[in-house]
C-alpha positions in Angstrom: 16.3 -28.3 -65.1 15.2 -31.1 -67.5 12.6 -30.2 -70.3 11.0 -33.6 -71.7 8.7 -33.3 -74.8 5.7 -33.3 -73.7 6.4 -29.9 -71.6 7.5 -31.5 -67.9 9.8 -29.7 -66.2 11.6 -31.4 -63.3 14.3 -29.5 -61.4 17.6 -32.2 -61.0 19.6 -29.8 -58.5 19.9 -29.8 -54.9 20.0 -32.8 -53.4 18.6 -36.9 -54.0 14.8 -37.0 -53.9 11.7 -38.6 -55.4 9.3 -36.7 -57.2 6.3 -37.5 -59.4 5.1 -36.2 -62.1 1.9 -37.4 -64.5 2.3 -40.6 -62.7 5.8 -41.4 -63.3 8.2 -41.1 -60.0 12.1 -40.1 -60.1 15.2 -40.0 -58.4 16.5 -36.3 -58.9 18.8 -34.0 -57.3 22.7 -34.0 -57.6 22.3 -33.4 -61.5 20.5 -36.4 -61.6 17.1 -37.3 -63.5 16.7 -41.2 -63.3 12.9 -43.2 -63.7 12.1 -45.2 -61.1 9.1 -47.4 -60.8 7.6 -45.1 -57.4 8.6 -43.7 -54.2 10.0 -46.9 -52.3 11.9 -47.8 -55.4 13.1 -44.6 -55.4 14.0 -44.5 -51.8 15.9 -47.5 -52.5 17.7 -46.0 -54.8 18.5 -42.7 -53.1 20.0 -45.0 -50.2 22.0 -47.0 -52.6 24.0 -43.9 -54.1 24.1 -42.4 -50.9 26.2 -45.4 -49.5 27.7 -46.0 -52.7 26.0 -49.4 -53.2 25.3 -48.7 -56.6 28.5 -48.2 -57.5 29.5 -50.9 -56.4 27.1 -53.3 -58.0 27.8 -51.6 -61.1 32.0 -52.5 -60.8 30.7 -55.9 -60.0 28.5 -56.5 -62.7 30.9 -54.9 -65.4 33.5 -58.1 -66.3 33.5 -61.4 -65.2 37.1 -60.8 -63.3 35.1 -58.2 -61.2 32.4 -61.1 -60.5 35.0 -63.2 -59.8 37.1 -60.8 -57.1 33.8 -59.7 -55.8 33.6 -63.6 -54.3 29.8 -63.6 -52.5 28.7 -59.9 -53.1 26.3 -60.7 -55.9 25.2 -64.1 -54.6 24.5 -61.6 -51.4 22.9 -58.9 -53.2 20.7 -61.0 -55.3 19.5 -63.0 -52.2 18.9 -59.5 -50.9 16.5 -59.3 -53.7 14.8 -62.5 -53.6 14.2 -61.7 -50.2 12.8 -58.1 -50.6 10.5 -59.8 -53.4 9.2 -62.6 -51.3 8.1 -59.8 -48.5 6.8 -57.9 -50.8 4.6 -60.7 -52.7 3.7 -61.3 -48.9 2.1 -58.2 -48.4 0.5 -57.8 -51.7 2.9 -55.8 -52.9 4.9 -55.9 -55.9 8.5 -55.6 -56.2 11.1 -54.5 -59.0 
């Protein structure tokens, strides 16, 4: 259970999901307590640790010899990005 300050109480067991609470959503479960900016964000995110994406990212973002083995991967995952933003600016939506 994490206690924050102001007296919210969210539960981090069980497994990866998004809750809100006084209008800020997180990515909880697993031990985990992580902000995100709502529930598609946090959907994302769920999916992204579920496959291990994240992980990933995070090795190839750590050093430049990682960026440099990983070849394409982060040309591919920030096109992924551009992409998802320009669908979303489509729809009237913002993206993060």
């Amino acid at each position: 259970m994490i206690a924050f300050n102001d007296g919210v109480m969210i539960d981090n067991n069980g497994c990866l999901r998004v809750v809100e609470r006084d209008g800020q959503s997180y990515v909880v479960g697993e031990g985990n307590c992580l902000p995100v900016s709502g529930e598609e964000a946090g959907m994302l995110l769920i999916r992204s640790i579920e496959t291990r994406t994240v992980y990933m990212n995070m090795k190839v973002f750590k050093s430049p010899g990682s960026r440099n083995r990983a070849g394409g991967a982060v040309a591919a995952i920030l096109r992924e990005r551009e992409l998802a933003a320009v669908e979303c600016a489509a729809a009237g939506q913002t993206h993060d």
